[in-house]
N, C-alpha and C positions, 0 to 999 in steps of 0.2 A: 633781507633780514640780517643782522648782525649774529645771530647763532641758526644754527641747524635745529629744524625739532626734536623737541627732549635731550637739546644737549645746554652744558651752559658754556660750552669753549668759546669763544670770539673767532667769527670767521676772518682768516688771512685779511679778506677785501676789507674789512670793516675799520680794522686796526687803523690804515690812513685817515678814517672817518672820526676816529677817538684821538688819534694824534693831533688832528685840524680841533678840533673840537677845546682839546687839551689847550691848545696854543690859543686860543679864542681866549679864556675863560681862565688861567693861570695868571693873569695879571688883573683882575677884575679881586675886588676887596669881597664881593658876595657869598655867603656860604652857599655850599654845595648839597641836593640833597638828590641821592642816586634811587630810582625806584625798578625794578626788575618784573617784567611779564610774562606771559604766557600764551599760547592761541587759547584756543578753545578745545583743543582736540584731546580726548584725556589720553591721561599719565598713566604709562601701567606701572603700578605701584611694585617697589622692590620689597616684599616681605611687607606692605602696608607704610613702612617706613617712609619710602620717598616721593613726596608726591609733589603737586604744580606747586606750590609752596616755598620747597624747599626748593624746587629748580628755579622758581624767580627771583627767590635771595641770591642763592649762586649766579644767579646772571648779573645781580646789583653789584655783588663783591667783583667779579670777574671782572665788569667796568671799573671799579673805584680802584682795584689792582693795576691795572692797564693805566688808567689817568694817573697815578701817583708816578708808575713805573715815568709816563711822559711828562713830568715834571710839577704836577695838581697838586699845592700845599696840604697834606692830611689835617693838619689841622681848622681846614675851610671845609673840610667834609661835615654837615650837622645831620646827617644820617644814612643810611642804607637800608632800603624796604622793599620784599619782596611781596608784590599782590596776585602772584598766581595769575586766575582768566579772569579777574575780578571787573580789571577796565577794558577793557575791550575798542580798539580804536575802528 
């Protein structure tokens, strides 16, 4: 897994995996669209406020921060979306 449950940090290991990824896909003309998940397991909600939702956006930004920081044109990015446990692989 590229994050730890109920975190949205990018694990150490994964980082390599966003920099290959980065370098793939940084010279390709294609827009970029980042989407952010969740398991299944729930969220225990901070004061209601924070729930699968808001951790799968933060997982989307946390990628699209990461890809930019390894060189991914921001302006090839056409969106960031967070679906919580919505899709489930």
């Amino acid at each position: 897994s590229m994050f730890q449950s109920g975190s949205a940090v990018i694990r150490p290991e994964a980082r390599q995996a966003f920099a290959q990824v980065t370098e793939s896909l940084r010279s390709l003309p294609n827009m970029l669209e980042i989407s952010g998940h969740t398991d299944a397991k729930p969220f225990p909600s901070r004061a209601g406020t924070y729930t699968n939702w808001e951790l799968s956006a933060d997982r989307a930004n946390a990628a699209r921060r990461l890809m930019e920081g390894f060189g991914f044109p921001a302006p090839q990015i056409k969106s960031v979306v967070g679906k919580a446990a919505q899709e489930l692989k």
